[in-house]
C-alpha positions, -999 to 999 in steps of 0.1 A, spaced: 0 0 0 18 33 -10 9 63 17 20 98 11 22 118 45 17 151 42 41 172 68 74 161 88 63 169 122 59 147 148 27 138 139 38 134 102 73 113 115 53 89 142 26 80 117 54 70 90 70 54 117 44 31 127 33 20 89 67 23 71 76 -18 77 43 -27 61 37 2 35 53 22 12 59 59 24 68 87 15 67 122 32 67 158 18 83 182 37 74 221 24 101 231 46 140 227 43 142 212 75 121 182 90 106 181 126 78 204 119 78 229 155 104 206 165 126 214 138 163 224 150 192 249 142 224 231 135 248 256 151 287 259 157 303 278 189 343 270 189 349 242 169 318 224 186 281 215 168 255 214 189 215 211 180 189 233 196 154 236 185 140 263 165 111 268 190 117 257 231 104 222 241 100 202 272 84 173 285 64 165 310 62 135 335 23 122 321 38 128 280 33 84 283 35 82 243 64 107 234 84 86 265 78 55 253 87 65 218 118 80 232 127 46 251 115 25 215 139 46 192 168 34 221 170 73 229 160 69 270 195 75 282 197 115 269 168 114 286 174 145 317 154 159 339 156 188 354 143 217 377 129 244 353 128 276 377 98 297 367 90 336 375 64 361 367 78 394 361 54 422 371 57 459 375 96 456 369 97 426 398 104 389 393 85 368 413 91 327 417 68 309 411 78 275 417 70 262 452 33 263 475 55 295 496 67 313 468 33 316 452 22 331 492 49 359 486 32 373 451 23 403 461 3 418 434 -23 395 450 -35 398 483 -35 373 511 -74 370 501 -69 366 469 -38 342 468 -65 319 484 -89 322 458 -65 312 435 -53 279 455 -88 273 457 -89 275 416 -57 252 414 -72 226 440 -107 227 421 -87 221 386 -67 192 400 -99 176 407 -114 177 372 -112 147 353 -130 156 325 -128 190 308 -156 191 281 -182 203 300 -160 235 300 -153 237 266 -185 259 259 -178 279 288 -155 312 284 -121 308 305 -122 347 320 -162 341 328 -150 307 344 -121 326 367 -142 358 375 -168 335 389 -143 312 405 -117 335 416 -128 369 416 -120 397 396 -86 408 411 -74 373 405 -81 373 370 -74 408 361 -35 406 377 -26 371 375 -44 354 342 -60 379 316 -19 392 313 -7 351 306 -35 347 282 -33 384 267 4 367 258 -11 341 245 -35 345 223 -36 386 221 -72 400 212 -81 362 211 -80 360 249 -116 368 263 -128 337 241 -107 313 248 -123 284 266 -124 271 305 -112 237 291 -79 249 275 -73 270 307 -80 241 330 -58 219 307 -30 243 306 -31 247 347 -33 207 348 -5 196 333 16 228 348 7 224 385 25 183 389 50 198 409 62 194 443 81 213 473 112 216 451 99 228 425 86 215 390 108 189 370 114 193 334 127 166 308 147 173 281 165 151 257 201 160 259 217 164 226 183 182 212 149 167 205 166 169 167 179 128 180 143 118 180 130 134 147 164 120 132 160 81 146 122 84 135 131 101 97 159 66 96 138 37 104 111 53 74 140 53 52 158 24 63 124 4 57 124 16 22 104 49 28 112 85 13 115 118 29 120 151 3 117 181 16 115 218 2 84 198 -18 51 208 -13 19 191 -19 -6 217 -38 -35 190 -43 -51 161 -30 -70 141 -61 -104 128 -47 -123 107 -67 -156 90 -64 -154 102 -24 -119 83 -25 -80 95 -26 -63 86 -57 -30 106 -51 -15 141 -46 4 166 -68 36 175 -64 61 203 -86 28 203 -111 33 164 -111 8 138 -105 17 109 -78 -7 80 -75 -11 65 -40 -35 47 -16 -40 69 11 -28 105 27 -23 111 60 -25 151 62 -11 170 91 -15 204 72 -31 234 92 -72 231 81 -69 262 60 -42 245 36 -58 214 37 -90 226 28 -75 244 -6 -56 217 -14 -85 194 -15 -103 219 -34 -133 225 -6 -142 188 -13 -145 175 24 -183 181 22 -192 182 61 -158 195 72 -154 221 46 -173 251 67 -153 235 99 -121 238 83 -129 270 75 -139 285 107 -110 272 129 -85 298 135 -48 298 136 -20 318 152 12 323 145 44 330 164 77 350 162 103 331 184 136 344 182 171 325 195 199 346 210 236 334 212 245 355 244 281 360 262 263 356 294 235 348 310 200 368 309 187 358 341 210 355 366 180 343 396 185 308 373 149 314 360 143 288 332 110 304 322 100 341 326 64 351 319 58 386 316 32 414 325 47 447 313 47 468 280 70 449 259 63 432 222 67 395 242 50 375 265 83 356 278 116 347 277 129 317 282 165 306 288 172 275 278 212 277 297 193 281 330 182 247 321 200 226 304 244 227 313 261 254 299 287 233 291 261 214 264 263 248 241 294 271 253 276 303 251 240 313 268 205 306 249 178 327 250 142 322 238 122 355 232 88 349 221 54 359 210 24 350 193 2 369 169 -32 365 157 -31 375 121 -12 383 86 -10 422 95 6 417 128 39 436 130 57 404 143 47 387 107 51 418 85 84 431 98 122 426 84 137 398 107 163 422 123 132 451 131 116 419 150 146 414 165 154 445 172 121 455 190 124 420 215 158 436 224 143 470 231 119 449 253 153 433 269 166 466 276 139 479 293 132 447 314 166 441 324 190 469 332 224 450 332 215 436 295 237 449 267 234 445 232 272 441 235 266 407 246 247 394 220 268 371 196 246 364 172 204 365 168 181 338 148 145 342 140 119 318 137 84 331 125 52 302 112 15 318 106 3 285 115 19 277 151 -14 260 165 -55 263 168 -66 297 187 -86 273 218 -119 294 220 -151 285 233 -167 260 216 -136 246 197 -149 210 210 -170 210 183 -144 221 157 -121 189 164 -107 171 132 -116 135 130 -87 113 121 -109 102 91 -111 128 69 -145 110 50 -131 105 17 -116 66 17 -81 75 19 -76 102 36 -66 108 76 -59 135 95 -36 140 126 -20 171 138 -22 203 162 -60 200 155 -66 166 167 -82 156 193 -51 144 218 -41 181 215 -72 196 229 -76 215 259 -34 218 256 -14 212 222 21 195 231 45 172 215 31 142 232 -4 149 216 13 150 182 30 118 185 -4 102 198 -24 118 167 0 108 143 -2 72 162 -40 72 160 -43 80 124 -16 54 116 -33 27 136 -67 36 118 -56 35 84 -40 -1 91 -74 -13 104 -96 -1 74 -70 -13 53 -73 -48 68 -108 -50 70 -110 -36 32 -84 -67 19 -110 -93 40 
């Protein structure tokens, strides 16, 4: 059976992964790199190559597939993990937020209202299922939970950073998910795994065993059309060229993948229409010393700057891994017009370290060895109210065709890398079954 996958992300890799001993695959990569969001820099400091990804990852403790993945591609010994400091940076003030007592000393809020808000995290551990919230507004949801002083200086500024003039619509359920798989910490502090060497190991062991079973992987080739036929996939073009194959397994954002199945989805044409992206400008710096001295590993922010956090990925992982400090400085925007998507690279650039300045007086621009900037339109689904009902099914409809991605259901309430493997699993594991029952 000859499969194209559409997309090299994790979702695109674990899918070719699980069928590429029993099928013919091949995947087509748009971009020059493969990995997707986990796509890496191959970079040089002294003499020494090291990997670090385009866009900061970690994993968490309950990411069961991605670990088991890890352990089945024989990578479980770079496995590290590791205290991830975090901090809120308010009215020019850091404050830890790692342990029970450090969350007491944020002062913004007051003794009331840091109670209100351990209430809210207590109530959240004891949800087991979040659809029920999904139709319910997330700022609604904390004003009537929390209070207004709660929501208006602790959340509404982390989801103003996330998901800009998006923010009042998100939904309870992504908030609860978010909180959920944040708060599985304990007196020390919150530990964070990280694959040492890069997570550019895993996309590399999955992108060999496709190959190694006879698969294909061609990159800076993009599919412009799925050919459906009698309500069934007969192939895809490529370069103006028609390929013949069995099935597609799609992980394209639902805006390309409904135009390049010409609007033919029937049900899921006005769904894929109506589900709304974002996209992000994440830029890397190469720094001669460290950002954050406090060891902060993650820094989000309430103050008038064009990001909603920084993240330094030395304070993390050993400096001795890179030889220089690594800074993440990002944001996300909601649309083409956005400043952060219309912009020259080094004006983006430029206007994070502005926002550097400003935040942190002992930063110089002197210090910065080199800058890299990492912009996608389509970074992930905008969560708002509702978006339950806006999930992708992993069949598609036509015979054929399969979906798996960021819009998939094992990324909803929160999008992660283990949700990606899982959809891609999913969608692989269906296609094998209709297959089968199709050959009895």
């Amino acid at each position: 059976m000859k499969i194209v996958i559409i997309g090299s992300g994790l979702a695109g890799l674990s899918a070719g992964y699980r069928l590429c001993k029993s099928h013919k695959v091949t995947v087509f990569e748009k971009d020059s790199d493969m990995g997707g969001m986990s796509a890496s820099y191959s970079l040089e400091n002294s003499g020494k190559k090291y990997f670090i990804e385009k866009y900061y990852h970690h994993i968490f403790r309950s990411d069961s597939e991605l670990l088991a993945l890890i352990k089945e591609m024989g990578l479980e010994k770079q496995m590290l993990w590791l205290e991830g400091k975090n901090a809120y940076f308010v009215d020019g003030k850091n404050y830890p937020m790692n342990t029970p007592v450090e969350i007491l000393r944020f002062s913004p809020l007051s003794t009331l209202d840091l109670i209100k808000l351990g209430i809210l995290v207590l109530r959240i551990r004891l949800i087991k299922d979040t659809a029920p919230y999904d139709r319910i507004k997330a700022k609604d949801w904390i004003l009537g939970t929390a209070g207004k002083s709660v929501y208006e200086n602790f959340f509404a500024p982390l989801m103003k950073s996330k998901f800009g003039d998006n923010a009042e619509n998100i939904s309870a359920a992504w908030l609860i998910g978010r909180v959920k798989i944040r708060s599985d910490r304990g007196k020390e502090g919150e530990k964070l795994g990280y694959m040492q060497g890069g997570f550019n190991s895993l996309v590399g062991a999955l992108a060999w065993e496709i190959t190694a079973n006879g698969g294909e992987i061609k990159t800076n080739t993009e599919v412009t059309e799925v050919i459906i036929k009698d309500n069934a996939v007969k192939g895809v073009v490529v370069n103006g060229d028609f390929i013949a194959c069995d099935a597609v397994i799609s992980t394209a954002e639902p805006a390309v993948l409904d135009s390049i199945t010409g609007g033919k989805l029937g049900n899921l044409h006005d769904i894929l229409k109506s589900i709304r992206y974002q996209g992000t400008a994440c830029a890397l710096l190469g720094l001669n010393r460290s950002l954050m001295k406090d060891g902060n590993y993650w820094l989000n922010i309430k103050a008038n700057v064009p990001f909603g956090a920084v993240i330094e990925h030395t304070n993390f992982l050993p400096f001795e891994d890179y030889g220089e400090n690594l800074v993440y400085v990002t944001s996300y925007f909601q649309d083409r017009k956005s400043p952060l998507w219309t912009q020259k690279e080094e004006d983006v650039v430029g206007s994070y370290l502005d926002g550097l300045e400003k935040m942190f007086p002992g930063f110089s621009r002197k210090d910065v060895r080199w800058t890299k900037l990492y912009r996608r339109i389509d970074t992930a689904p905008v969560y708002e109210q509702g978006y339950l009902e806006k999930v992708l099914p992993f069949d598609a409809g036509p015979s054929g065709l399969y979906l798996a991605g960021m819009f998939s259901s094992s990324n909803y309430p929160e999008r992660s890398m283990n949700g990606s493997v899982k959809a891609g699993f999913e969608a692989a594991e269906l296609l094998s079954k209709e297959k089968e029952v199709r050959s009895r």
